[in-house]
N, C-alpha and C positions, 0 to 999 in steps of 0.2 A: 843443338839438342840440349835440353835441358835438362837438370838431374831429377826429375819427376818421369820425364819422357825416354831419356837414360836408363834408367831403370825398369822402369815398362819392357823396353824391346830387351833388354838384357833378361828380365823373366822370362819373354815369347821364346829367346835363345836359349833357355834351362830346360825348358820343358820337351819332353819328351816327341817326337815326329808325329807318331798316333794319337797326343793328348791336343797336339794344336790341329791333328785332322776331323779329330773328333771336333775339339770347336767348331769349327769351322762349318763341317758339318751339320752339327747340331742349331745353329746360326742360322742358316740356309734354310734348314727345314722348317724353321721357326718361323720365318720373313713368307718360307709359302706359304705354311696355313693359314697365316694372318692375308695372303693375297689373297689366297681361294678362298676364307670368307668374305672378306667384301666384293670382289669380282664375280661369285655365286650364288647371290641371293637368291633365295625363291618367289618369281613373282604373285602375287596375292591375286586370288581366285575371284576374281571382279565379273560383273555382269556387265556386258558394251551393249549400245546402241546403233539402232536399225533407223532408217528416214521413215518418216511419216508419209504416207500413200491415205487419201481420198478414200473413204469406203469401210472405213475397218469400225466396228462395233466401240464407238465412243466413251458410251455410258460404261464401259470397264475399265475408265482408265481415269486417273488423276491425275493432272497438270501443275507445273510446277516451272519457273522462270531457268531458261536454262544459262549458268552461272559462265563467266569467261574468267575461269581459273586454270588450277592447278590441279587433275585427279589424284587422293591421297586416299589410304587404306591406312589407319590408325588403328594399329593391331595389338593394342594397350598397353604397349611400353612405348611406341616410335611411330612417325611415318613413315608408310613405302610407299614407292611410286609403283609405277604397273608395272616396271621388270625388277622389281623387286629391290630395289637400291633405297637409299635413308635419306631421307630430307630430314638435316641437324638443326629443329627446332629450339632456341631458348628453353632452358631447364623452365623459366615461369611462364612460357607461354603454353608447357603441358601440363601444366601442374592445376589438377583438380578436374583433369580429363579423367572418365570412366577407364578403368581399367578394364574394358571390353573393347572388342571389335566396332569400328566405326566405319563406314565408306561415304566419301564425301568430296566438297574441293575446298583447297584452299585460296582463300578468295580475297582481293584487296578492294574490289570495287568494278564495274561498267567499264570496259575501253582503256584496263588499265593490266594487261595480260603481261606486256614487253617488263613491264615495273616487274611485278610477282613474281615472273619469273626469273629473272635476274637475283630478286632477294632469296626464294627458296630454296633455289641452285646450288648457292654458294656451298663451300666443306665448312667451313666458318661463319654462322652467322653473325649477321648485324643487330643488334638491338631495338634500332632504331628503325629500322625498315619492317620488320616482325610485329613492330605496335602498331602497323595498320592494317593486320592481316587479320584474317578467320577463318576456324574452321567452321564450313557450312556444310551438313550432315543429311544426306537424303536418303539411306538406307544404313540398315542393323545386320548383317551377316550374322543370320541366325534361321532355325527353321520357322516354320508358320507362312501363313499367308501374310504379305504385303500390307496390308491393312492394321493388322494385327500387332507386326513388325512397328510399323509407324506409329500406333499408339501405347507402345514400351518406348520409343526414341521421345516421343513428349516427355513422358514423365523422365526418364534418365538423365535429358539436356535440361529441362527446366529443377532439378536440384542440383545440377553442374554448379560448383560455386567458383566460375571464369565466366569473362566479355569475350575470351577469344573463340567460344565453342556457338554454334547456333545451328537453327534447325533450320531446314529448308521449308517452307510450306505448301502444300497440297492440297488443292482443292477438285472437286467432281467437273470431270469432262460432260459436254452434252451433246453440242451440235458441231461443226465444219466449221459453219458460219460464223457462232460464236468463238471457237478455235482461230479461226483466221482474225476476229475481231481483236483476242485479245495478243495475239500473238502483233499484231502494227501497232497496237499500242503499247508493248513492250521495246520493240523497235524503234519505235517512234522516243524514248524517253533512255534511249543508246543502250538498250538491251542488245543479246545477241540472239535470243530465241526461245523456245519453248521445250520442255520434257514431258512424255506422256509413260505413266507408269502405271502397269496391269494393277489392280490392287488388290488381285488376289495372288500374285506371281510371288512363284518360292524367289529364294537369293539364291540364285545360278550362274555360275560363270559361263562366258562364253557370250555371242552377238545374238540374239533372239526379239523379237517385237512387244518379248515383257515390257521393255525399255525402246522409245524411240524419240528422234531430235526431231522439231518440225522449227523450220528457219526458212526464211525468204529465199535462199536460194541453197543451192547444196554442195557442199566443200568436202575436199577429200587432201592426202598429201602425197608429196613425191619428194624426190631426192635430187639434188642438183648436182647436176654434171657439167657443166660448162656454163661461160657468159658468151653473149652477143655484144657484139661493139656496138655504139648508139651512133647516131648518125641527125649532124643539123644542129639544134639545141643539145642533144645528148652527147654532141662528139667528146672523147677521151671520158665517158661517162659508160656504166651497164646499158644498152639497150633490150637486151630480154634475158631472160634464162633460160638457159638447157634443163630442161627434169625428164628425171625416168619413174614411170609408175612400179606400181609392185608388179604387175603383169609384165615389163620390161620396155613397154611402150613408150617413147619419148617424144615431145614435145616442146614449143616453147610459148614463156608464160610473158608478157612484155608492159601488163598495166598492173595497178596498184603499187608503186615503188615511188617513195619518197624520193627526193635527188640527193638525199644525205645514204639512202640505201644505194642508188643507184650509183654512187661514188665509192661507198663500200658494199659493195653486194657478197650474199652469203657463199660461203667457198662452198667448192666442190665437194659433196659426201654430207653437205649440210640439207637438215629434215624440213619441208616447210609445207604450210599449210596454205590450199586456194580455193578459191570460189568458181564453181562453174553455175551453168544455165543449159541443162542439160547436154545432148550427145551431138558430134558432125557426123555424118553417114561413113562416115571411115571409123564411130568409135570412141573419137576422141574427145576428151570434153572440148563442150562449145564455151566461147567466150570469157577463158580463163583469166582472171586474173590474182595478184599475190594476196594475198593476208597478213602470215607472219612468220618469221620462223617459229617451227614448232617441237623445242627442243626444251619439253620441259622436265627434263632428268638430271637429278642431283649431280653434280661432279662428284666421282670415287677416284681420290686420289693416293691410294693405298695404306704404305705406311707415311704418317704426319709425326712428327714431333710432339 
């Protein structure tokens, strides 16, 4: 022991029973509150989307490319994710953002989800992975109609003086036909789909047809609970997964997987995202297969240094 470190504990021994309980203590209760504010964020009052169904009153609704990002609510100091957790943006990638409410995603590009997610994640950003990101902004949390909403997000992101802030664009729905037209050719050019927004819809939280996804086929997520052995070309490899729905229904999922996933496949408790083609008469999605993991929430790692 050293006489720096000597001394230390030789003070902790002077002091009084109650003064080092009290520390100790007062310590403790310090390290919770600082837990239970990052562990208890409030999550941000977001509107979700509904699929698109054939038949619904077109000409009310504005279309917009739908982004394969990150959902972020930019509450004018920070990002939150939907359950309320921080995505630790670069101090100059926010800087000369509106100090107002923003809901949007963050976005790196087409077929580039597994990247973004990995860089937003982190507790510690990169610098260098953040210079190809954006925020792309499709609604104002604020009252009015939609419409209205949208033409205050013009003028606030076009004085934005950042490259990292951008506006979504929206244009008038009209037919199915044309709906479908432009939707294969968003696909077609490695999009992942379309958004249709009421444009008279207040900003309300909650799953309603204000907002809805229209995509070539329709994906949902589950939870993974076990692997299946592969068998043939897959031996000592994943052959399927075990998922459990939110309804508690399981299933398994055996195509879309890379043989670098299927070597490492997502553990058990891990969130992931899949494709089906509608229902089997038992219920279950038909023709499932994998997408991605779909775990795109900040790491909270409590206290950091």
């Amino acid at each position: 022991m050293n006489l720096r470190e000597k001394a230390g504990w030789q003070g902790m021994q002077a002091r009084p029973k109650g003064s080092i309980c009290r520390l100790f203590l007062c310590t403790s209760v310090l390290a919770l509150v600082v837990f239970v504010r990052v562990s208890e964020a409030s999550p941000p009052p977001v509107p979700l989307a509904t699929t698109y169904q054939q038949g619904i009153a077109l000409e009310n609704y504005w279309i917009s490319e739908k982004l394969d990002g990150v959902r972020a609510y930019w509450n004018g100091r920070e990002f939150l994710s939907r359950n309320g957790n921080v995505y630790n943006a670069p101090d100059w990638f926010i800087a000369g953002f509106p100090s107002v409410p923003l809901d949007g995603e963050l976005w790196m590009g087409r077929q580039r989800f597994a990247e973004l997610s990995g860089a937003v994640r982190k507790g510690v950003p990169v610098p260098g992975e953040w210079r190809g990101i954006q925020f792309h902004v499709f609604d104002l949390p604020a009252p009015g109609p939609f419409y209205e909403r949208y033409e205050q997000l013009v003028a606030l992101i076009g004085k934005a003086d950042t490259r990292y802030l951008a506006l979504v664009t929206q244009t008038p729905a009209s037919t199915h036909a044309a709906l479908m037209a432009d939707l294969d050719k968003i696909v077609a050019e490695g999009g992942e789909g379309l958004m249709l927004k009421r444009r008279d819809s207040l900003y309300e939280a909650g799953r309603s047809d204000d907002l809805m996804k229209v995509k070539t086929f329709a994906d949902a997520e589950a939870v993974v609970v076990g692997h299946i052995p592969g068998k043939g070309r897959l031996q000592n490899m994943m052959g399927a997964l075990q998922v459990e729905l939110p309804s508690g229904r399981r299933f398994r999922i055996g195509t879309g997987f890379s043989d670098e996933l299927r070597t490492r496949p997502p553990a058990p408790g891990t969130r992931i995202t899949f494709k089906y083609y509608g229902f089997t008469a038992t219920g279950l999605p038909r023709f499932a297969s994998f997408l991605r993991v779909r775990d795109d929430e900040p790491k909270v790692t409590g206290l950091e240094p």
